[in-house]
C-alpha positions as CSV (number, residue, x, y, z in Angstrom):
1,X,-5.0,33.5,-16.9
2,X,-3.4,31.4,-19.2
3,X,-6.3,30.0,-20.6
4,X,-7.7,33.0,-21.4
5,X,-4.1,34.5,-22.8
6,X,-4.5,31.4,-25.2
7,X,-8.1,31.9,-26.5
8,X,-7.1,35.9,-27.3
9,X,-11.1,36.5,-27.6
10,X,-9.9,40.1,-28.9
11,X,-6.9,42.6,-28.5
12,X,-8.3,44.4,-25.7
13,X,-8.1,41.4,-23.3
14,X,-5.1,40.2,-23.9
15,X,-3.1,44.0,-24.2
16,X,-4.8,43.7,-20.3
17,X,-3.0,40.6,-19.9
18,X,0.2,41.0,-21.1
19,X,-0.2,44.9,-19.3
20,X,-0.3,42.6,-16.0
21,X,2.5,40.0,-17.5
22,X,4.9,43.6,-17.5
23,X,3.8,44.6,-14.0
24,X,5.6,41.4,-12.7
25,X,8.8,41.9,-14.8
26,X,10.6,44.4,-12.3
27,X,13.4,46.8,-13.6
28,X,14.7,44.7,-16.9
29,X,16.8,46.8,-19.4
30,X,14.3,48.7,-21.6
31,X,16.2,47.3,-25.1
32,X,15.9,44.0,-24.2
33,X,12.0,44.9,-23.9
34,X,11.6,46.1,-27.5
35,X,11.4,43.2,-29.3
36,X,10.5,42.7,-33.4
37,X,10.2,39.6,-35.2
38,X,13.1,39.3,-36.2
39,X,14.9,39.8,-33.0
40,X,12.0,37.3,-31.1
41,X,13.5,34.3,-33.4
42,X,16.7,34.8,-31.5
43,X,15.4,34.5,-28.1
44,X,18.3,32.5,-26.0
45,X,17.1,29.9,-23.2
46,X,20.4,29.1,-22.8
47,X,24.0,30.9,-23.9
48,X,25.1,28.3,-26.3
49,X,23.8,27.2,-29.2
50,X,23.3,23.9,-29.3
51,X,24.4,21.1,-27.2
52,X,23.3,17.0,-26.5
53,X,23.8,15.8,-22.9
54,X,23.0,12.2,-22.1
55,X,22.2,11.9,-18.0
56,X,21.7,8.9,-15.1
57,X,19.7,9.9,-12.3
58,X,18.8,7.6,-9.0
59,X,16.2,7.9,-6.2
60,X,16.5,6.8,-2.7
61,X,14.5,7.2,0.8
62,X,12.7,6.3,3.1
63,X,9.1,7.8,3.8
64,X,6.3,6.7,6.0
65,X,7.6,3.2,6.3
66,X,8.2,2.7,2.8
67,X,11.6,2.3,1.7
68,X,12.4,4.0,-2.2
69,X,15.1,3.2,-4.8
70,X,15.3,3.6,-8.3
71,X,17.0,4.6,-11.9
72,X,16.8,6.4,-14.5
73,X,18.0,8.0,-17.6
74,X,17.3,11.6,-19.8
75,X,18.9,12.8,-23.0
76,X,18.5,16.7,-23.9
77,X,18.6,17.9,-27.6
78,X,18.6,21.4,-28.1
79,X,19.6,24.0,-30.5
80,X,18.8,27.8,-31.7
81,X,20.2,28.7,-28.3
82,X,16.6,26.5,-26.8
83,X,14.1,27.9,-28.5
84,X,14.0,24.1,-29.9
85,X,14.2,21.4,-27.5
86,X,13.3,17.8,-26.9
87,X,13.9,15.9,-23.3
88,X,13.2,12.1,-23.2
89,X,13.5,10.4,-19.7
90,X,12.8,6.5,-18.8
91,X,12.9,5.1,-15.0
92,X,11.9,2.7,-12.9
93,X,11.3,3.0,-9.6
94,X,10.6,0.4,-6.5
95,X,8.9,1.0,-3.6
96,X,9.0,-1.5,-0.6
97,X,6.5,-1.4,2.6
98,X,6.6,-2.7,5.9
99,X,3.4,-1.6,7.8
100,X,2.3,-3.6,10.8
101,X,3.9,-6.1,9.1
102,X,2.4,-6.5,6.0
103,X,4.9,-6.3,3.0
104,X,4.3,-5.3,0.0
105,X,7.0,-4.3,-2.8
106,X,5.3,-2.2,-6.1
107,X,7.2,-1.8,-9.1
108,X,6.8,1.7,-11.4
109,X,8.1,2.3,-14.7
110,X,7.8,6.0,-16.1
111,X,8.8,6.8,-19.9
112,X,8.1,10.8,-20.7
113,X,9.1,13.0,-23.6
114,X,8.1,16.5,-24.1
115,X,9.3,19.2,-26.8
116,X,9.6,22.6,-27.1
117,X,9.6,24.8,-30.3
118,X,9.5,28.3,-30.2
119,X,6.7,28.5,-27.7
120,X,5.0,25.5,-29.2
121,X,4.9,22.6,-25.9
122,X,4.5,19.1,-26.9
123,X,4.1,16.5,-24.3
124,X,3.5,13.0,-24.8
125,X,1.7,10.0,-22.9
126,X,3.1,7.1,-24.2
127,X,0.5,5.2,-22.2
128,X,-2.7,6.7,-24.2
129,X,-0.3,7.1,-27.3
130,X,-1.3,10.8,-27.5
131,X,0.7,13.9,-27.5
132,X,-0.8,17.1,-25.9
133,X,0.0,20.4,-27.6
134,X,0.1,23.5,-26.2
135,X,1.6,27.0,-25.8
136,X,4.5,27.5,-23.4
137,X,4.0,30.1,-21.3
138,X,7.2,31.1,-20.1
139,X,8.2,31.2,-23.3
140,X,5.8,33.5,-24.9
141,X,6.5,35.6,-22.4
142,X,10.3,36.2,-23.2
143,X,9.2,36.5,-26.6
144,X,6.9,39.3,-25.7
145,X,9.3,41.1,-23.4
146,X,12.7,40.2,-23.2
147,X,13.9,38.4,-26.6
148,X,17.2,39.7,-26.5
149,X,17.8,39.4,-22.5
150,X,21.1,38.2,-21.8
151,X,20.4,34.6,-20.8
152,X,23.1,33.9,-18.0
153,X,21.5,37.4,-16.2
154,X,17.9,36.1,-16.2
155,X,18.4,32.6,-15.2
156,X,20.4,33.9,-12.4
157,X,17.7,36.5,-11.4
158,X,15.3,34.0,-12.0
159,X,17.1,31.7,-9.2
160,X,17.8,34.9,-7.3
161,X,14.0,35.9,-7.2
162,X,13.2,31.9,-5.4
163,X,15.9,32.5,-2.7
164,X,18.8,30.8,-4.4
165,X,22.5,31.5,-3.6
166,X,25.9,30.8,-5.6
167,X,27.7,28.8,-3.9
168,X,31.2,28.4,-6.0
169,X,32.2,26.7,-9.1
170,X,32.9,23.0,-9.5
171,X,34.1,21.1,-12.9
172,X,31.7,18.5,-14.4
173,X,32.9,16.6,-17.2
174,X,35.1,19.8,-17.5
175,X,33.1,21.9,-18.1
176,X,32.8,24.9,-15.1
177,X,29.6,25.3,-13.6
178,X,28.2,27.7,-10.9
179,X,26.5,25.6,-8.4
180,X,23.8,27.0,-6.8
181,X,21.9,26.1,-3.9
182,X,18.2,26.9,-4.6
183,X,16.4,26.0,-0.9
184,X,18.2,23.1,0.0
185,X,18.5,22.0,-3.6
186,X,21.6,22.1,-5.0
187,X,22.5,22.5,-9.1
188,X,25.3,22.4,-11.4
189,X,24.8,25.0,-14.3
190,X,27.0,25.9,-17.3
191,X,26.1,28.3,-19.2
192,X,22.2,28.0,-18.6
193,X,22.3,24.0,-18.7
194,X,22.2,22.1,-15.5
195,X,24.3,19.3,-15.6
196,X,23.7,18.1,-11.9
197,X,21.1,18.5,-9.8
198,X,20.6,17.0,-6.1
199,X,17.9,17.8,-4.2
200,X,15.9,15.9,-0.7
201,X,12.2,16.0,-0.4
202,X,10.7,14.2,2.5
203,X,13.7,11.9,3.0
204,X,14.1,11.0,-0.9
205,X,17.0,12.1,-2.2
206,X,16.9,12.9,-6.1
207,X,20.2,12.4,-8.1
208,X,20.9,13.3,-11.8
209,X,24.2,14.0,-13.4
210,X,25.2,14.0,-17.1
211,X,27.3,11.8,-18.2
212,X,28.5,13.1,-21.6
213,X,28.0,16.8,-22.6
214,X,28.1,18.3,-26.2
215,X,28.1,21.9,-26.6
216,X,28.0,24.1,-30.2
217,X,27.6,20.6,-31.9
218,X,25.7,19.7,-35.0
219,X,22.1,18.3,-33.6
220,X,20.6,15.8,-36.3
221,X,16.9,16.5,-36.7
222,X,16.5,13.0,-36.0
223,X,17.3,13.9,-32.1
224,X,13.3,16.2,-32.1
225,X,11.2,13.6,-34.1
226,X,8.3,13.0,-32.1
227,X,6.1,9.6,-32.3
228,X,3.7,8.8,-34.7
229,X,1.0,9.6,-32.2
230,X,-2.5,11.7,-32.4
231,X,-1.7,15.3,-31.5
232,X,-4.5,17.1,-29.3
233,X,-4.4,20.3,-29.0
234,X,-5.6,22.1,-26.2
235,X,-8.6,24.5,-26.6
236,X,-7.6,27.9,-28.2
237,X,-4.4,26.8,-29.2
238,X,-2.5,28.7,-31.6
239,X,0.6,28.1,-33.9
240,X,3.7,29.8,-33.9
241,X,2.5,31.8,-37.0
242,X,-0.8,32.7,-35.8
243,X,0.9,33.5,-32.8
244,X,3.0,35.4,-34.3
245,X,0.2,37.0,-36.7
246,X,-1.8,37.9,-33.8
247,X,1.3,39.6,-31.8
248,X,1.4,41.9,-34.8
249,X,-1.9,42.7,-34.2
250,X,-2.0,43.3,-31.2
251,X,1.4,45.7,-31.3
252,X,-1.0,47.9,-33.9
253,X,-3.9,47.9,-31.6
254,X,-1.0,48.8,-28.7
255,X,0.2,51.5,-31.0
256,X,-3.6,53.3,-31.5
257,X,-3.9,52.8,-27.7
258,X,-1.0,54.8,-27.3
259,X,-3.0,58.0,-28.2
260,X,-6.2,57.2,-26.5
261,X,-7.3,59.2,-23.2
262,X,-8.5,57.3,-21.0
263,X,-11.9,58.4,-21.6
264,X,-11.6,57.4,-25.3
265,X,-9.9,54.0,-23.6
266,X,-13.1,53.3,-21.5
267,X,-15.4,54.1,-24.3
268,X,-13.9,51.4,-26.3
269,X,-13.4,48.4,-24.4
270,X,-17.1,49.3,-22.9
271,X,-17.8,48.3,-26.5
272,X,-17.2,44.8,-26.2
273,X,-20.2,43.4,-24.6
274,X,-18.8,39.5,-24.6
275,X,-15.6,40.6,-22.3
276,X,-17.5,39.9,-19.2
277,X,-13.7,41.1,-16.9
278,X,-13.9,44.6,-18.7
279,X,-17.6,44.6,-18.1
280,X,-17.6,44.0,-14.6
281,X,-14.6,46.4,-13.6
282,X,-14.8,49.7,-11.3
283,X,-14.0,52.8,-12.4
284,X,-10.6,52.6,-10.0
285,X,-10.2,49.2,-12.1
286,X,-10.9,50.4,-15.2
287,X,-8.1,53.0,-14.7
288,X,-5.3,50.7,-13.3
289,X,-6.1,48.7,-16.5
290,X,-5.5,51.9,-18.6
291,X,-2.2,53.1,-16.7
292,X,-1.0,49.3,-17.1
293,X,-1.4,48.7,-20.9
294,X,0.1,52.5,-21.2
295,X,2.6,51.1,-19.0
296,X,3.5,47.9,-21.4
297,X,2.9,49.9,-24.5
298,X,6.4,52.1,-23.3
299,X,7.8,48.7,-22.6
300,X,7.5,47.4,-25.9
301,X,8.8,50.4,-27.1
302,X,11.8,50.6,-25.4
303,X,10.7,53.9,-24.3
């Protein structure tokens, strides 16, 4: 789907897809579904504005007679409430088997860095010296239906909807965060950040904690400079402004939808001869796809 979401082949299509995007969303609040532009470039991933928090993390196990340990450290920049962000972690890990007696003791070192910007996902191999573009999905999808959402509610329906459970409060670094225990896995959150998180997989135990935290600071741009790598984009990628261009377009082809029977519906997206899904649905699938984009059309109304 998401392939497809980014190619937009026409307005049709993707109406269909973001008609099946607003099927999953449940009961939210129908202002926080009627979004413009202007109120999209205040979409909160968080509920501060900014912050820089600097973490240490360790690994330790023992799996299928190999013994793991290891460091690491992350920093997080963000500001605009999220909507621009940059993490950057380095580790090294060290894995020692014992098997029939033959030892052997392997070595990994892992350096990652990825970016967000408004729905723009950078992610970058330092390895091949490349940085992959893309869109973020999750992202374009608050735009698209719940810009002005509170952010504390979703993230804790978000956690609600996977079977996670507050626990209590606990101070770190001062600051007071709801811990929640998500499966097993246990995080410390404030305000939409987690600045702990434990969690056991197969006998490894995964440990990261921050060790300074910054919030409602002045973030130097310095902090989401990227390397001087070759970007590659991924097929059908689109900017923020074309992204933002073609949402526009799409709201006016959702608006002269809006009046269409669904016989005049049909009739139209029959049209398109290269949209092999609409080509190949039922009548009874033709309809749900009709009753779905009238669906997100009230949606993005606020009706």
């Amino acid at each position: 789907m998401k392939l497809k979401f980014l190619k937009m082949k026409n307005s049709i299509t993707l109406i269909f897809l973001l008609a099946m995007i607003a099927s999953c969303q449940g009961n939210e609040s129908k202002d926080s579904l009627a979004a413009t532009k202007e109120q999209q470039t205040k979409l909160k991933r968080y509920e501060v504005t900014s912050g820089i928090i600097h973490y240490t993390s360790t690994i330790s196990g023992k799996v299928l007679g190999s013994t793991i340990s290891g460091s690491g450290t992350e920093d997080l920049y963000f500001k605009d409430w999220g909507a621009i962000e940059l993490v950057e972690e380095k580790s090294t890990k060290t894995t020692h088997t014992n098997i029939f007696g033959k030892k052997k003791t392997e070595v990994t070192h892992s350096h990652t860095m990825s970016k967000l910007n408004n729905g723009e996902s950078y992610s970058v191999d330092f390895d091949k010296k490349v940085i992959f573009l893309r869109r973020d999905m999750a992202m374009d999808m608050a735009k698209a239906f719940q810009p002005n959402a509170d952010a504390g509610k979703v993230g804790k329906s978000m956690l609600e909807s996977i079977g996670g459970k507050k626990i209590g409060t606990e101070k770190i670094l001062g600051y007071t965060c709801d811990v929640w225990d998500v499966n097993g896995a246990k995080q410390w959150m404030y305000k939409g950040v987690v600045l702990k998180l434990k969690i056991t997989v197969m006998g490894i135990t995964t440990l990261k904690e921050a060790t300074s935290a910054k919030f409602n600071t002045t973030v130097a741009q310095s902090h989401f400079k990227l390397p001087d790598f070759k970007i590659q984009k991924e097929e059908g990628f689109l900017d923020n402004q074309t992204y933002d261009d073609e949402m526009k377009k799409t709201d006016a082809q959702m608006e002269k939808m809006s009046k269409m029977s669904f016989e005049e519906w049909k009739k139209m997206a029959l049209k398109d001869k290269e949209d092999e899904e609409i080509q190949n649905m039922s009548e009874e699938e033709l309809r749900q796809t009709y009753n779905m984009i009238q669906k997100v059309i009230k949606m993005r109304k606020g009706n």
